[in-house]
C-alpha positions in Angstrom: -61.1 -16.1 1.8 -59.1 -13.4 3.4 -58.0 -15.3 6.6 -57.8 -18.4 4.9 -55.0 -17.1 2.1 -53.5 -15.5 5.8 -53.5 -19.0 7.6 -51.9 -20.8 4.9 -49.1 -18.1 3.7 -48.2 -18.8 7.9 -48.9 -22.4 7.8 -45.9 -22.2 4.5 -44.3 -20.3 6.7 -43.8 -17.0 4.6 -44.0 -13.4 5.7 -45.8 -11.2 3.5 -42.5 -9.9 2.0 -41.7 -13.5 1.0 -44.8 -14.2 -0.7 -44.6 -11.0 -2.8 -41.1 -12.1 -4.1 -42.6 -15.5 -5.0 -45.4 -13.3 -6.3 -43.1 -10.4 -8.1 -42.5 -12.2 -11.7 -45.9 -13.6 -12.0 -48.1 -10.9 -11.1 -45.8 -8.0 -10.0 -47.0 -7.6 -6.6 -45.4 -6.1 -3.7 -46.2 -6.8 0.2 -48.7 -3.7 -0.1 -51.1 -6.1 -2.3 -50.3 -9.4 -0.3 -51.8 -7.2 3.0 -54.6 -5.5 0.7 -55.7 -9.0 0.4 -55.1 -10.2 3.7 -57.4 -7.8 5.1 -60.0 -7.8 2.6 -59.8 -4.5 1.0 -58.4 -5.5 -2.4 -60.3 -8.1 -4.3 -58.5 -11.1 -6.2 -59.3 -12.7 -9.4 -59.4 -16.7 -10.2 -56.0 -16.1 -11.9 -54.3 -14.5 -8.8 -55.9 -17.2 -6.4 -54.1 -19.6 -9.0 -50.9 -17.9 -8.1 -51.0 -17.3 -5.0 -51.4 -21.7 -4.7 -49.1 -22.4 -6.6 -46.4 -20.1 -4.7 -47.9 -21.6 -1.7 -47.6 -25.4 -3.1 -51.2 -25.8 -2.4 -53.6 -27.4 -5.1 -56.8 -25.1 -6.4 -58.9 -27.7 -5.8 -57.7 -28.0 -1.9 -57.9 -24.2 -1.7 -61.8 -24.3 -3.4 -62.8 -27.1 -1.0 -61.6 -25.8 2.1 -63.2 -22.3 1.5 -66.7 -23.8 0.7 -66.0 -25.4 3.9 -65.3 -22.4 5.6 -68.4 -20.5 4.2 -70.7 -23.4 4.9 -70.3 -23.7 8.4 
């Protein structure tokens, strides 16, 4: 899940920095949590994957699918 939230803050074309401003209101993060994440050593809940989307403008259900993809193969 890690490298996929990574791949598609760059596919959106944000830096960490940028995502934590889009993040700041709703969940008050900084770049420190965005690179927790990224490298796996700070664990998300379903509400901050929701987030994280919709800052992203990618659908939940898009983000579910492609990570079961991921973890099947």
């Amino acid at each position: 899940m890690c490298g996929l939230l990574r791949e598609l803050r760059e596919r959106a074309g944000l830096s960490q920095d940028d995502l934590a401003d889009l993040l700041s209101d709703s969940l008050g993060w900084h770049k420190t949590q965005i690179s927790k994440v990224e490298r796996g050593e700070r664990r998300i809940d379903v509400f901050e994957v929701r987030a994280i989307c919709t800052a992203l403008n990618v659908s939940m259900v898009d983000f579910w699918r492609d990570l079961e993809s991921r973890i099947s193969a």
